[in-house]
C-alpha positions as CSV (number, residue, x, y, z in Angstrom):
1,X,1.0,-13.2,-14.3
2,X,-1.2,-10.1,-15.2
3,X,-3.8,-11.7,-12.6
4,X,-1.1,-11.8,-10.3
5,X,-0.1,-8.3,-10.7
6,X,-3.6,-6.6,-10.4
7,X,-4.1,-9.0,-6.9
8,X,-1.1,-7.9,-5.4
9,X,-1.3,-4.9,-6.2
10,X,-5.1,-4.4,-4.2
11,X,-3.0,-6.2,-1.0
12,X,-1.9,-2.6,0.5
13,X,-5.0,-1.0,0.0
14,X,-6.9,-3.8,1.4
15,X,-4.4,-4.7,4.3
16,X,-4.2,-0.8,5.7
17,X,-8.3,-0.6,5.6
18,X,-8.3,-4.3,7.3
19,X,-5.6,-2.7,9.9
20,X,-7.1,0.2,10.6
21,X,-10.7,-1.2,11.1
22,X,-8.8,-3.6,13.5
23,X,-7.3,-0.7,15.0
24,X,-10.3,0.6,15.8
25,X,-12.6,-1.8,17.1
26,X,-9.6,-3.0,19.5
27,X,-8.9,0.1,20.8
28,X,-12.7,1.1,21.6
29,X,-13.5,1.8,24.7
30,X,-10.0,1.3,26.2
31,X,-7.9,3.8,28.6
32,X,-5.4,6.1,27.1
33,X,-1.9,6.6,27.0
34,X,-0.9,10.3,27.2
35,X,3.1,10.6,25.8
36,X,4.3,14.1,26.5
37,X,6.9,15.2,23.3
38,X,7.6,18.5,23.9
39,X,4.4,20.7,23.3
40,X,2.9,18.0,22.1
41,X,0.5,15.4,23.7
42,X,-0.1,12.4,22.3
43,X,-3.1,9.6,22.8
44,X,-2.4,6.6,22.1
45,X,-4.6,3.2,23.6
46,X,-3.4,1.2,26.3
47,X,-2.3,-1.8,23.6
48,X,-0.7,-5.2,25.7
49,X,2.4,-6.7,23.8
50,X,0.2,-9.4,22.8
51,X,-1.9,-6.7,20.7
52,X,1.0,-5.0,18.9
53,X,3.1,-7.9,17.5
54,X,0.9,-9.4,15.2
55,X,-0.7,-5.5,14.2
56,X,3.5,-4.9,13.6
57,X,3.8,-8.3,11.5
58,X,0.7,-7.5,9.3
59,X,1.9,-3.7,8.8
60,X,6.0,-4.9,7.9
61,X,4.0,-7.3,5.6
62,X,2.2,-5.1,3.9
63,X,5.2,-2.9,3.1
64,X,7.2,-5.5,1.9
65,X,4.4,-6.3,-0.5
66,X,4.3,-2.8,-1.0
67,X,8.1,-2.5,-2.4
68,X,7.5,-5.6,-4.3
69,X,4.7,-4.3,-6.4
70,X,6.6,-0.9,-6.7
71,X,9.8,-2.3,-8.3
72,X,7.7,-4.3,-10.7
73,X,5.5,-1.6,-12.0
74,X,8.0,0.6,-12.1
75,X,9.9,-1.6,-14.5
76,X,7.1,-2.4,-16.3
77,X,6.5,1.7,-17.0
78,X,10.1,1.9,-17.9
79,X,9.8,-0.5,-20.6
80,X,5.8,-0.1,-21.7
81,X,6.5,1.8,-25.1
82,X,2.8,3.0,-25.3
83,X,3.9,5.6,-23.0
84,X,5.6,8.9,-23.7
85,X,8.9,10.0,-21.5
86,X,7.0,12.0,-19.5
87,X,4.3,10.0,-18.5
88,X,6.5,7.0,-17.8
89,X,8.4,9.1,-15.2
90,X,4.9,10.4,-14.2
91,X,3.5,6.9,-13.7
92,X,6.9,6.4,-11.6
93,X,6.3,8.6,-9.3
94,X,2.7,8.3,-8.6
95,X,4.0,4.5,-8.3
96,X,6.7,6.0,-5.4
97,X,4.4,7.9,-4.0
98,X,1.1,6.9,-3.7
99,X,1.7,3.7,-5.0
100,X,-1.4,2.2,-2.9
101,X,-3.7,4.2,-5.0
102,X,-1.5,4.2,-8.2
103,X,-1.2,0.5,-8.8
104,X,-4.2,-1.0,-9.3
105,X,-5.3,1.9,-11.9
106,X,-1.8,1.5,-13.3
107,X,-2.6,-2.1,-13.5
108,X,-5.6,-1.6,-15.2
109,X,-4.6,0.8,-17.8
110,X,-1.5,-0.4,-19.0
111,X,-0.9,-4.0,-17.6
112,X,-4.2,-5.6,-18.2
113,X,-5.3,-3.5,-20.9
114,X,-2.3,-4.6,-23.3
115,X,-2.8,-8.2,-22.4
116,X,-6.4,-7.6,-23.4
117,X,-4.9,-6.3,-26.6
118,X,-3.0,-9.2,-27.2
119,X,-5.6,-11.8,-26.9
């Protein structure tokens, strides 16, 4: 289960660098969309339907996996007595928000470290 943890917890990171590279070598060299908001112009490439869905699939996965791996290490920080009051609620919130970069050195300090304790 610890494995588990520490892999799904690298899926985020790993999926938004896969997405964006993807991003970016699909959108080279293509025409621009220019969307007017008020003062504001926006860029965006020319993308077909065909494009977008499975780019929108891989980011709503991503989030959902996201979520997941939030509500677990945050119950894991709520219960992991090693930590003090504060730095459970700390380890919380980095969890909220920046949990992409949080988790896996969350993971690795508290997760995998006590169950290298216990061996």
């Amino acid at each position: 289960m610890k494995v588990v943890l520490g892999v799904l917890g690298l899926v985020p990171m790993v999926a938004i660098v896969t997405i964006a590279i993807h991003l970016v070598v699909l959108t080279d060299g293509r025409p621009e969309l220019v969307l007017h908001l008020g003062p504001l112009d926006l860029l965006v490439p020319d993308l077909t339907l065909d494009e977008l869905v499975p780019i929108a699939i891989a980011v709503g996965a991503t989030a959902l996996v996201q979520m997941l791996i939030a509500i677990l290490f945050i119950l894991h920080a709520q219960k992991n007595q090693r930590l003090s009051a504060n730095g459970r609620m700390l380890w919380i919130l980095l969890v909220l928000f920046v949990g992409s970069i949080a988790d896996p050195i969350y993971w690795a300090l508290h997760v995998l470290d006590r169950a290298r304790r216990r061996a």
